[in-house]
C-alpha positions as CSV (number, residue, x, y, z in Angstrom):
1,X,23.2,-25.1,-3.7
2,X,22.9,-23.4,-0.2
3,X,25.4,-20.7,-1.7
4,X,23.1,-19.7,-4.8
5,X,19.8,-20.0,-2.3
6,X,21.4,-17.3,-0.1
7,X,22.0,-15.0,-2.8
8,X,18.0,-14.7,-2.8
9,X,15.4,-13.2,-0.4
10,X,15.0,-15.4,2.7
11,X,11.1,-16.0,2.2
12,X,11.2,-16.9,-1.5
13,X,14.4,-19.1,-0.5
14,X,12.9,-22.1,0.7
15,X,11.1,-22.8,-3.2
16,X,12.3,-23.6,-5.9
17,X,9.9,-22.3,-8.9
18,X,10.2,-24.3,-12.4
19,X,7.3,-23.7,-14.3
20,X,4.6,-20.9,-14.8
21,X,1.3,-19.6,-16.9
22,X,-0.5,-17.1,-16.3
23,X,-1.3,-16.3,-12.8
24,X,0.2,-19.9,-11.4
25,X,3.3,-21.2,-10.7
26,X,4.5,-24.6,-9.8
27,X,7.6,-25.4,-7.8
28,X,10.1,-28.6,-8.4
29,X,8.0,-30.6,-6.3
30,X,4.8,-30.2,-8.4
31,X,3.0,-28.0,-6.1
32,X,1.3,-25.1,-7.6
33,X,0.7,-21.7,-6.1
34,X,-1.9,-19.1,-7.5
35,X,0.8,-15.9,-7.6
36,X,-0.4,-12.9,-6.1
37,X,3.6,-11.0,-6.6
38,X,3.4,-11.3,-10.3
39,X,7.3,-12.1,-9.9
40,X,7.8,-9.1,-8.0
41,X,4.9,-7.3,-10.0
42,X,6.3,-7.9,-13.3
43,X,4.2,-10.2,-15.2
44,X,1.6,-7.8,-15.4
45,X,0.5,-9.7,-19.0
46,X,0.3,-12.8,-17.0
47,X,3.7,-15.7,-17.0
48,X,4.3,-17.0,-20.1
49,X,1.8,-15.3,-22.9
50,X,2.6,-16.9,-26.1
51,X,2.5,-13.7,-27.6
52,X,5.8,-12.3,-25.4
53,X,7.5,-16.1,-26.1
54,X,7.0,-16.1,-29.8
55,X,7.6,-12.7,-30.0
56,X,11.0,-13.2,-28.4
57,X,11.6,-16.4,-30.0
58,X,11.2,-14.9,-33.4
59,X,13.9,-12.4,-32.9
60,X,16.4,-15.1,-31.1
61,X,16.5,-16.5,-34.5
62,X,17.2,-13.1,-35.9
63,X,20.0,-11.4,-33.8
64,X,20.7,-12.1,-30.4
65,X,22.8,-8.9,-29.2
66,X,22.7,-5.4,-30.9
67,X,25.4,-2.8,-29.7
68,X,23.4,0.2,-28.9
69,X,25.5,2.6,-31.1
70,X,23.1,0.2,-33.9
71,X,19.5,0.8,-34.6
72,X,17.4,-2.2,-34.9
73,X,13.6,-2.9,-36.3
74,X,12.7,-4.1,-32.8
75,X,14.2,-0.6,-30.7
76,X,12.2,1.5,-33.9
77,X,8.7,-0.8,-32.8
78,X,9.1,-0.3,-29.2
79,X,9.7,3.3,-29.3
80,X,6.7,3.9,-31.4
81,X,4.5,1.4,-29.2
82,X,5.3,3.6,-26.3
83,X,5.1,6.7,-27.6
84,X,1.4,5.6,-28.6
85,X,0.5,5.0,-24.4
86,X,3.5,7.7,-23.2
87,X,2.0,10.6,-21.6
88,X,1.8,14.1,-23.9
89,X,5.2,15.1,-24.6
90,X,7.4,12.2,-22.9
91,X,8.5,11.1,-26.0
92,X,12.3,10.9,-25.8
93,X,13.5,7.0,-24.4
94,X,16.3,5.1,-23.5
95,X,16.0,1.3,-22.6
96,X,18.1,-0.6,-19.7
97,X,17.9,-4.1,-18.4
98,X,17.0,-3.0,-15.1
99,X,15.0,-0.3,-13.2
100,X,17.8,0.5,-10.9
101,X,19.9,1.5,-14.1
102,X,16.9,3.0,-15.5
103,X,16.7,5.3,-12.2
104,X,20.3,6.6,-12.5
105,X,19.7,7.0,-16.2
106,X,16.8,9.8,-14.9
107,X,19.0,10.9,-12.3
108,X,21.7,11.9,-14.6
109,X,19.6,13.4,-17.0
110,X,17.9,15.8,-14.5
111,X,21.2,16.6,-13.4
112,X,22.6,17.2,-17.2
113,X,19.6,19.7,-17.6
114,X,20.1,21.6,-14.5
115,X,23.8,22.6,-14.6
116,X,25.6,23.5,-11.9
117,X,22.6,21.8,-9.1
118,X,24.1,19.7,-6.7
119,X,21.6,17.9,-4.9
120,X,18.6,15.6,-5.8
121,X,15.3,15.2,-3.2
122,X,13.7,11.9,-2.5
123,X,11.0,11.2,-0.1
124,X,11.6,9.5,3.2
125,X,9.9,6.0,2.2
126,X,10.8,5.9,-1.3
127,X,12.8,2.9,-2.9
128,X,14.4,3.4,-6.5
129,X,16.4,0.5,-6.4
130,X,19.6,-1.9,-5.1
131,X,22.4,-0.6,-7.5
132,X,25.4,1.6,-5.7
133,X,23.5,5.1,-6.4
134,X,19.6,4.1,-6.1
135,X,20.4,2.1,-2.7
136,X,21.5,5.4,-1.7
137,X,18.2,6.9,-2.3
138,X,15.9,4.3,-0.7
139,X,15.1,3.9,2.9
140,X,16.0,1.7,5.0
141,X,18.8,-0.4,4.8
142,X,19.7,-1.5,8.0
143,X,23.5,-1.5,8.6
144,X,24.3,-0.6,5.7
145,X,28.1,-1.6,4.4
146,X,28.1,1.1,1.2
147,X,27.3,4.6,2.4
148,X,31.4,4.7,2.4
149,X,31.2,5.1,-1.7
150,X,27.0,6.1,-1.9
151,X,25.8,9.4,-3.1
152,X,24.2,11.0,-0.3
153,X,20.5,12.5,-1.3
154,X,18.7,14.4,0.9
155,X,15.1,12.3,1.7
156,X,12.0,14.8,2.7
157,X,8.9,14.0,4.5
158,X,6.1,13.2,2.7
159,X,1.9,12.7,4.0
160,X,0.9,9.4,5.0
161,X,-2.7,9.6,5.5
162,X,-3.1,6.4,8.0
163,X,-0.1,7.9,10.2
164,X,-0.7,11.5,9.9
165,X,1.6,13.3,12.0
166,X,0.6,15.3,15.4
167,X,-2.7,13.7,14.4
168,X,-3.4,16.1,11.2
169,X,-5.7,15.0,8.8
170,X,-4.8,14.3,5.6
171,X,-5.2,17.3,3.6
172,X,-3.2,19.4,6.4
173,X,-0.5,16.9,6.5
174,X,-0.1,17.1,3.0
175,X,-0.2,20.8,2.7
176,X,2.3,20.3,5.7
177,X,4.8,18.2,3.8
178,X,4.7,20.4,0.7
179,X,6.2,23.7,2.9
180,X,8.9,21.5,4.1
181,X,9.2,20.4,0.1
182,X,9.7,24.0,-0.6
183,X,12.1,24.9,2.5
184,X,14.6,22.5,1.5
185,X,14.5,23.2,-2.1
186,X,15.2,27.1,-0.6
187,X,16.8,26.4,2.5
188,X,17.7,23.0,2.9
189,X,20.7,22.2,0.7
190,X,23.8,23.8,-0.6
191,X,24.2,23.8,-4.4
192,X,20.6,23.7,-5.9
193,X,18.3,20.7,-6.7
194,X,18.2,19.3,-10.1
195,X,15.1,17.4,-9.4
196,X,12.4,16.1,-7.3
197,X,12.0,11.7,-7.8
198,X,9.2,10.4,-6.0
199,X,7.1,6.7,-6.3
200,X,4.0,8.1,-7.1
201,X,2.4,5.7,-4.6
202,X,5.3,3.6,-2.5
203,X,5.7,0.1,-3.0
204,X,8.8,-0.9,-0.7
205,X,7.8,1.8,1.9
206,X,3.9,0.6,2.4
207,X,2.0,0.9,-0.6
208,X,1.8,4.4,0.5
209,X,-0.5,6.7,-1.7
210,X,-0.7,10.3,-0.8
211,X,-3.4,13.0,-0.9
212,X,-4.2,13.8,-4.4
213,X,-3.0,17.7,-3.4
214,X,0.3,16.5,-2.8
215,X,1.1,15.4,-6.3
216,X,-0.4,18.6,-7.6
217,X,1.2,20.4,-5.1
218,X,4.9,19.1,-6.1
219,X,4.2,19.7,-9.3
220,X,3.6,23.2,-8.7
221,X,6.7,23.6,-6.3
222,X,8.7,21.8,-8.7
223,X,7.3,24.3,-12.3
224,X,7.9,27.4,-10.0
225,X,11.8,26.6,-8.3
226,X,12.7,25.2,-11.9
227,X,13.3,21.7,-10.5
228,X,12.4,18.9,-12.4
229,X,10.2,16.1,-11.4
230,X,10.5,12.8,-11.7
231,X,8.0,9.6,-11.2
232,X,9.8,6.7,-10.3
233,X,6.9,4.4,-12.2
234,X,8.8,1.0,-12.2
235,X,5.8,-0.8,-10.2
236,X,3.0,1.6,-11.0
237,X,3.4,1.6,-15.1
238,X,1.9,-0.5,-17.7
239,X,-1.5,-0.5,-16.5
240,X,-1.2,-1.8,-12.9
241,X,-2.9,1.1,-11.3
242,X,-6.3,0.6,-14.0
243,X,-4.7,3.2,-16.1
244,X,-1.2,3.2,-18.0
245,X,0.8,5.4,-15.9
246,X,0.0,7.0,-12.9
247,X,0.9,9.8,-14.1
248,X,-2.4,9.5,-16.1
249,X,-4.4,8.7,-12.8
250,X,-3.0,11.5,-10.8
251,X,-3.5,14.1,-14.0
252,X,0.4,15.0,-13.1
253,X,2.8,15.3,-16.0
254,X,6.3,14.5,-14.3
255,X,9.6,15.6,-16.7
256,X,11.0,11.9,-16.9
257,X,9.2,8.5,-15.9
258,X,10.7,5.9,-15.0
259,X,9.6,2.3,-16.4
260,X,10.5,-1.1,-15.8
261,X,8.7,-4.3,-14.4
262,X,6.0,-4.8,-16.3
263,X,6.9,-3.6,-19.4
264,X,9.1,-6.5,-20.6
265,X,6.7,-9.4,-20.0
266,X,8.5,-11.2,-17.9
267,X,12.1,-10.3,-20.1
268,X,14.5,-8.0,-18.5
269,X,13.7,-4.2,-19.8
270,X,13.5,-0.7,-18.1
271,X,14.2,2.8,-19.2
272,X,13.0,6.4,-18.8
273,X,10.4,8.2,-20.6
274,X,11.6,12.6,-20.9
275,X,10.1,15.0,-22.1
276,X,10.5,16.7,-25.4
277,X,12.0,19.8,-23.7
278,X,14.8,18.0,-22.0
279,X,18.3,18.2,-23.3
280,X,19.2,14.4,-24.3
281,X,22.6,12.8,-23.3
282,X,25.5,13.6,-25.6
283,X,27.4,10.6,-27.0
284,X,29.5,8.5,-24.4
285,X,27.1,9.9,-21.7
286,X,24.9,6.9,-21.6
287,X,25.5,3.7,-23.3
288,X,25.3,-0.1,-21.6
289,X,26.5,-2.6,-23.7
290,X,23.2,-4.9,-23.6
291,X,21.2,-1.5,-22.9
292,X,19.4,-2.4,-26.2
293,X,19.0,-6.1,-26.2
294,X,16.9,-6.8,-29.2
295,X,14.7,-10.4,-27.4
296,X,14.0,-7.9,-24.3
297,X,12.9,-4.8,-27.0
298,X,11.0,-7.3,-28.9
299,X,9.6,-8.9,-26.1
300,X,8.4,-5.6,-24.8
301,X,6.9,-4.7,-27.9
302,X,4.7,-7.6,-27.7
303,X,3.6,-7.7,-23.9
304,X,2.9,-3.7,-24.2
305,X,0.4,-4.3,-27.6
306,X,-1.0,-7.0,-25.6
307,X,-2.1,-4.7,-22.4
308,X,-3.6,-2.4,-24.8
309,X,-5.3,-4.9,-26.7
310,X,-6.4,-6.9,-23.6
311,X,-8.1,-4.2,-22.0
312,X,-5.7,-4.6,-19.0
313,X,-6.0,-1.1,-17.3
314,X,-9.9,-1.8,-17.1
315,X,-9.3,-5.3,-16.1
316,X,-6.9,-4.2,-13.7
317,X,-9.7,-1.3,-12.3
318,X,-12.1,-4.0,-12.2
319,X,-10.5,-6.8,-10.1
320,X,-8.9,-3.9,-8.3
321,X,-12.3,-2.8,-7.3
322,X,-13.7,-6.4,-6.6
323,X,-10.4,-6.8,-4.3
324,X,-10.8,-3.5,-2.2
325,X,-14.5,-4.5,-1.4
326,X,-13.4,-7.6,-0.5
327,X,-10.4,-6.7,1.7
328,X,-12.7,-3.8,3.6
329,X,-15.4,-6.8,4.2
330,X,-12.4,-9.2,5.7
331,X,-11.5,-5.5,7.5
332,X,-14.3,-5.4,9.3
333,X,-14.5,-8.5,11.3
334,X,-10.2,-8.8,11.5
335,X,-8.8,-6.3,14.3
336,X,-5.4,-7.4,12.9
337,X,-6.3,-5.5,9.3
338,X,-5.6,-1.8,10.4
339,X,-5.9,-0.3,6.7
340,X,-6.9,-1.4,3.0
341,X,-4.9,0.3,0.1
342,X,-5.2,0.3,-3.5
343,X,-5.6,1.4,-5.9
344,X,-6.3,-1.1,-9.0
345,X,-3.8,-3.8,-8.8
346,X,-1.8,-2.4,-6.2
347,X,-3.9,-3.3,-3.1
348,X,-2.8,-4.1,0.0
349,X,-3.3,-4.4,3.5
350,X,-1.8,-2.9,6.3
351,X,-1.4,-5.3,9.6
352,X,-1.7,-3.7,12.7
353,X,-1.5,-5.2,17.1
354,X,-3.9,-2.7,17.7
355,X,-6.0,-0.4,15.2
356,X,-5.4,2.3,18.2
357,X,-2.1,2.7,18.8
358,X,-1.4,1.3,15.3
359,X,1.9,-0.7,16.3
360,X,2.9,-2.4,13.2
361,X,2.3,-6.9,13.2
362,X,5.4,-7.7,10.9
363,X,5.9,-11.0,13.3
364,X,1.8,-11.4,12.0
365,X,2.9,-10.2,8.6
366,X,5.6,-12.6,7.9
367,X,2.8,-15.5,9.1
368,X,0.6,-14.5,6.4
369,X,2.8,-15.3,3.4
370,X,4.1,-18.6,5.6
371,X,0.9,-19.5,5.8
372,X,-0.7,-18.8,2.5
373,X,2.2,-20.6,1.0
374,X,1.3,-23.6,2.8
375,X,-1.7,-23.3,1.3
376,X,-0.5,-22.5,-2.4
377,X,-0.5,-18.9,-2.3
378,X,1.9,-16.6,-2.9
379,X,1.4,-12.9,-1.6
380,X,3.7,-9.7,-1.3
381,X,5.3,-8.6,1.5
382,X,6.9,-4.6,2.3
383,X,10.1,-4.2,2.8
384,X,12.5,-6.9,3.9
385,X,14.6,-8.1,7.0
386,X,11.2,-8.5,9.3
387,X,10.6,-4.8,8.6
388,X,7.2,-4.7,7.1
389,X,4.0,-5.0,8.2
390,X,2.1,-5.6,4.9
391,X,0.5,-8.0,2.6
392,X,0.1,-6.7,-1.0
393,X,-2.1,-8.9,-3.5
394,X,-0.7,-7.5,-6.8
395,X,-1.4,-10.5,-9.4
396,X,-1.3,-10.0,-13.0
397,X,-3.7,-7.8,-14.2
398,X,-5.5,-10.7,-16.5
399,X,-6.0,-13.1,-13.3
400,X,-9.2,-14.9,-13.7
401,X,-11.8,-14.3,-10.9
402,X,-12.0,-17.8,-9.3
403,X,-8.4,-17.7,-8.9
404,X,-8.6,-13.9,-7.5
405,X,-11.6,-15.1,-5.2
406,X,-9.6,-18.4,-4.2
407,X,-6.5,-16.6,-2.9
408,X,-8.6,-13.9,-0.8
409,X,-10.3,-16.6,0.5
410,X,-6.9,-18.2,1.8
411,X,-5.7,-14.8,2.9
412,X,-9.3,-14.4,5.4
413,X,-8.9,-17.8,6.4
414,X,-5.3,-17.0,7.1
415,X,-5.5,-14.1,9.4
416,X,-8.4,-15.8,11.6
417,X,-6.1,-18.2,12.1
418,X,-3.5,-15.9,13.4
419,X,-6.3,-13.6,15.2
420,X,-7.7,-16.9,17.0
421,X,-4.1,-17.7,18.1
422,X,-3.5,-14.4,19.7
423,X,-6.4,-14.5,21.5
């Protein structure tokens, strides 16, 4: 037993989770635990909808593995669902079982459409995933054993309005960070860049969410240098951000999106959304043996009808807004809360030793989710290894309010313990 429980994260390790619905999960001793990680933001339908299980039931009975040289009715449903809630001309898919393998799939598209470039750009925070290339392009991995066999890529800076630097505000930090974009396109690598991939807000490097002139900005950079841009959309897709894509919220229309998470309702799916302009892969390019798996394609089908059907993008606005008021009241009378983020579903809190110098708490941090799962609640933490210094409540998006009000109330009561401690 201790062998498999090491294989997972050292928080999570110490439960063992058997049963779940909806927003709640129980663990093998019967306790149950509102869940404010959705699984790791995945179960943005809710755990268990009977739509998803029957849905993937239904086609267990069917045909259990497809090869992906096949078609199948449950890949033709699923690529017209999401070409129904696919931005504009983002019509051309491929499928994966993760959004690691999803992100290489974008990565070696951009590169098959820009011949001869040599580099791809990520930003300095970003995170795209734990396979060999995508580890490579996140930040930071402390001690890392891999970079022997990594690709390299070249990370840029990027604005973080709370920690501007040289004490900028905002909008001159992230004018800032877009002439250091275009320098290294121009200046800053040898061989040409096939693309630009970017989290359009940061989930793994602090919920980051940058000046709305940033993503236009890129944009621009990336249309006039004949780079393409892509959106790395694996937690920010499927209606988590109170629209479909962020893409949608921003008004920005990358060249490929990345999806994953939430699509699959709780079933293992990913892929990439590119445009109609984009050369696809020739044959032998890109093909995983289980890259079409017909329960995760039908499952998807069914989670993504029910978002739309749901109303979850205004369900997930709504809570979102009910959770930002709430975590700006609980920010006003705890010094230890040094900056509310959102939006939607993807709030969060940034813990701070002191809102001046803005030292990050991850000691306080990594008290919060001990203590709220004392308490049978179960909230998000950045990064890993001690490194973070936030709390993210990022629930699915059809929580029911009393549960929603019931874990904010555990996560105030939580930090004036801490606060009262430290005093």
């Amino acid at each position: 037993m201790n062998d498999v429980m090491n294989t997972a994260p050292q928080a999570s390790a110490k439960i063992n989770l058997v049963k779940a619905r909806g927003s709640l999960v129980w663990d093998d001793q019967g306790k149950e635990y509102i869940d404010c990680t959705a699984q790791a933001w995945s179960n943005n339908l809710g755990a268990n909808d009977p739509r998803v299980v029957e849905a993937a039931i239904a086609q267990l009975r069917d045909m259990t593995h497809i090869r992906p040289n096949f078609g199948s009715p449950a890949h033709t449903r699923l690529v017209a669902k999401l070409r129904e809630v696919s931005p504009a001309s983002l019509n051309q898919m491929g499928f994966a079982l993760h959004g690691s393998l999803a992100g290489e799939m974008a990565m070696k598209l951009a590169f098959k459409n820009r011949p001869g470039a040599q580099n791809l750009l990520v930003l300095q925070d970003g995170y795209h995933g734990r396979s060999l290339a995508t580890l490579g392009a996140s930040w930071p991995h402390p001690n890392n054993p891999f970079l022997a066999i990594q690709p390299r890529f070249t990370r840029v800076p990027h604005p973080n309005p709370y920690r501007t630097r040289l004490g900028l505000d905002p909008e001159t930090e992230s004018q800032l960070c877009l002439g250091l974009l275009e320098d290294t396109i121009l200046k800053g690598v040898d061989g040409g860049v096939a693309a630009v991939m970017m989290e359009p807000i940061q989930g793994n490097g602090g919920h980051i969410e940058f000046p709305r002139s940033y993503y236009k900005g890129v944009r621009e950079i990336c249309d006039r240098l004949g780079v393409l841009l892509i959106f790395d959309e694996v937690q920010t897709g499927f209606g988590r951000m109170g629209t479909m894509w962020a893409a949608d919220y921003y008004d920005v229309l990358p060249d490929i999106i990345v999806f994953g998470k939430g699509v699959g309702g709780g079933f293992p799916l990913a892929g990439i959304l590119a445009d109609d302009k984009l050369k696809w892969f020739d044959e032998g390019e890109e093909a995983l043996t289980f890259g079409h798996f017909p329960v995760s394609l039908a499952a998807g089908y069914a989670a993504v009808e029910a978002i739309v059907a749901d109303n979850l993008c205004e369900k997930a606005r709504d809570s979102g807004d009910y959770i930002t008021a709430r975590l700006k009241e609980m920010q006003s009378r705890h010094p230890l809360i040094g900056d509310v983020r959102g939006p939607g579903l993807m709030a969060s809190i940034e813990l701070v030793k002191d809102r001046t110098t803005k030292e990050p708490a991850c000691r306080e941090s990594q008290e919060v989710y001990r203590l709220g799962v004392e308490r049978g609640v179960l909230f998000g933490e950045s990064r890993y290894a001690g490194l973070g210094n936030l709390i993210k409540v990022k629930p699915p998006l059809d929580i029911e309010r009393p549960l929603l009000a019931k874990a904010l109330d555990v996560l105030d009561d939580v930090i004036g313990i801490l606060e009262e401690q430290r005093s």
